[in-house]
VEXDRENMI-60994 format. One record per atom (N, C-alpha, C): residue in one letter; x, y, z. Coordinates in steps of 0.05 Angstrom, whole numbers, plus 32768, in hexadecimal, padded with zeros to 4 digits. Example, Ala and Ser with C-alpha at 12.3 -4.5 7.8 and 13.67 -1.06 7.14 Angstrom:
REM VEXDRENMI-60994
A81087F8E809C;A80F67FA6809C;A81087FBE809C;S81017FD3808E;S81117FEB808F;S81028001809D;
END
This chain:
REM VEXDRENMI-60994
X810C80128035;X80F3801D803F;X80E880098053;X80DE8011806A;X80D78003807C;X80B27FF9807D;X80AA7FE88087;X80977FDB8086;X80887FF580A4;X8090800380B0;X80817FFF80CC;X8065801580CB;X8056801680DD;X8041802380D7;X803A803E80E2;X8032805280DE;X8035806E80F0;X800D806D80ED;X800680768106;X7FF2807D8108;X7FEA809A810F;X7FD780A980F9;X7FCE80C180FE;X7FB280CB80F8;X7FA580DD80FC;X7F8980E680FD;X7F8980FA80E9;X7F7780F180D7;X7F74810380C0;X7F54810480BC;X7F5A812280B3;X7F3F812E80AD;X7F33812F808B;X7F1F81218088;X7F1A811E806C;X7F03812E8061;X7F0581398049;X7EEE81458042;X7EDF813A8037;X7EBD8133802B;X7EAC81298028;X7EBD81148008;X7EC681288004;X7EC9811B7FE0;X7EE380FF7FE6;X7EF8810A7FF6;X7F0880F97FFD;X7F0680E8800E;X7EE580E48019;X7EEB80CB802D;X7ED480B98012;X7EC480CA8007;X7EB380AE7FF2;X7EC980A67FE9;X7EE180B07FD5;X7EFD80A47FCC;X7F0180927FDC;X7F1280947FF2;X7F19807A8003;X7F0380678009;X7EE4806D8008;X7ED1805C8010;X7EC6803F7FF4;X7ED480557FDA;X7ED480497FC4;X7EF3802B7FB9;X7F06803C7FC6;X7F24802B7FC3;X7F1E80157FDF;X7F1980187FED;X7F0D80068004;X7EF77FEE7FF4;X7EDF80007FEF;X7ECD7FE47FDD;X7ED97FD57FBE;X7EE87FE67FB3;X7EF37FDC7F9B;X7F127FC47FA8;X7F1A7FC87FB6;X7F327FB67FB8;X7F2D7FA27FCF;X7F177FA97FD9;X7F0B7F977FF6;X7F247F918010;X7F257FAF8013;X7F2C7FB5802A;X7F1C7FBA8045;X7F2D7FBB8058;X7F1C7FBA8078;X7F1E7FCF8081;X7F287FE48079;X7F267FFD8083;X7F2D80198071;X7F29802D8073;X7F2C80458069;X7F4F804E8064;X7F56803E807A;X7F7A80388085;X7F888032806E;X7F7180188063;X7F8A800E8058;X7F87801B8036;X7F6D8021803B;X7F65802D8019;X7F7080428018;X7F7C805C8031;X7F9480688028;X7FB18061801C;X7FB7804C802E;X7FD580398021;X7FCB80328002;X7FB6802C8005;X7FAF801A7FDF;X7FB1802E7FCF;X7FA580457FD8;X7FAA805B7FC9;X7FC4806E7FBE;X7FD0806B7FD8;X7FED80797FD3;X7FFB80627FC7;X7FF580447FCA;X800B80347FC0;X800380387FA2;X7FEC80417F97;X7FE780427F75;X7FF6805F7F6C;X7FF380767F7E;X7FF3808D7F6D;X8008809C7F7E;X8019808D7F94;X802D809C7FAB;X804B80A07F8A;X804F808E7F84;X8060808E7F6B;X806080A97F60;X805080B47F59;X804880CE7F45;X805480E77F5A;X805880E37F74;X806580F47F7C;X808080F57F8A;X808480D17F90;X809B80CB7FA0;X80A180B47F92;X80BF80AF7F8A;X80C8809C7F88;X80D0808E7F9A;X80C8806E7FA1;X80CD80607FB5;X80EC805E7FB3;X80F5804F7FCA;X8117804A7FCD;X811B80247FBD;X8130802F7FB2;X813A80187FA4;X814780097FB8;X813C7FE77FB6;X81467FDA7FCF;X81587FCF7FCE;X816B7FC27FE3;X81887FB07FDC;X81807F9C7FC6;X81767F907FC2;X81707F807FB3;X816F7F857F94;X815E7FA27F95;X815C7FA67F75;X81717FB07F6E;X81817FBF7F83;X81997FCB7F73;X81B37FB67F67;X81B37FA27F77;X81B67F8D7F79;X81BD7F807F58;X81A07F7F7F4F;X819A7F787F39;X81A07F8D7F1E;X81A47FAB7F27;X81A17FB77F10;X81C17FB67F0D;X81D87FB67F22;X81F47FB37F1E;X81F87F997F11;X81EC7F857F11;X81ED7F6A7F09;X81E47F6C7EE9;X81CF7F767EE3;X81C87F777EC2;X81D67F8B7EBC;X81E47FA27EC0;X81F47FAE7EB9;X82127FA17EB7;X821D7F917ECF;X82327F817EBC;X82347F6E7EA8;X821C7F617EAE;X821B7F4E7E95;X82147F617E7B;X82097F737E7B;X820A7F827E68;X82217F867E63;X82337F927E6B;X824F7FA07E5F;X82677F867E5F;X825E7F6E7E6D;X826D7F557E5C;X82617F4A7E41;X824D7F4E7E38;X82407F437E21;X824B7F5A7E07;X82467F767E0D;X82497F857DFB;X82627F9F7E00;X82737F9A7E18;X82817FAC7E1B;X82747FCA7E1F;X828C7FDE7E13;X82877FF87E14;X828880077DF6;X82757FFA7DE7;X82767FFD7DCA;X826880157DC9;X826E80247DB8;X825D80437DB1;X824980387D97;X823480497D9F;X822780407D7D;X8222805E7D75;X822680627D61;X822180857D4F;X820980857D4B;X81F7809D7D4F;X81DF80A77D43;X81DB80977D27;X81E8808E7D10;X81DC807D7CFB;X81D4806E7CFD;X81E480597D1B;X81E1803D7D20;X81C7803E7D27;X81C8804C7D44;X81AC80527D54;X819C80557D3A;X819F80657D31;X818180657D13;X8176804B7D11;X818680467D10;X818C80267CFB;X8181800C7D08;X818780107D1D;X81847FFF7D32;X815B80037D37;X815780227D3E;X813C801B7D49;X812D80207D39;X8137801E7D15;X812480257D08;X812480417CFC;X8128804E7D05;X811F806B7CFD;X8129807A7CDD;
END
């Protein structure tokens, strides 16, 4: 995902600009701009999943081999699992 910035003109209705006028005074931001980004960066998740970066994937192939060198490809049966979390 890239860092760069797109600029556009948006029309807000009364209720949604006190919102941004509120995420603006609560996080002490300098503009309405960025209290949109603050906004979408808290609640953009709930509709989009961001892209997984080189790095993290990185990491999840990496704890996944050390995983399957520590414990192989062992099956555990529904008793174990019981057993294991309790149940």
């Amino acid at each position: 995902m890239t860092n760069e910035t797109i600029s556009a003109r948006v029309e807000l209705n009364d209720y949604a600009n006190r919102v941004l006028g509120m995420i603006k005074l609560k996080y002490g931001l300098k503009d309405k701009s960025e209290a949109l980004n603050k906004f979408i960066e808290l609640y953009g998740h709930d509709i989009l999943e961001r892209e997984a970066t080189e790095e993290y994937v990185k990491k999840i192939i990496a704890v996944s081999k050390n995983h399957f060198k520590k414990h192989g490809y062992k099956k555990v049966s529904l008793q174990e699992l019981d057993k294991l979390s309790g149940a």
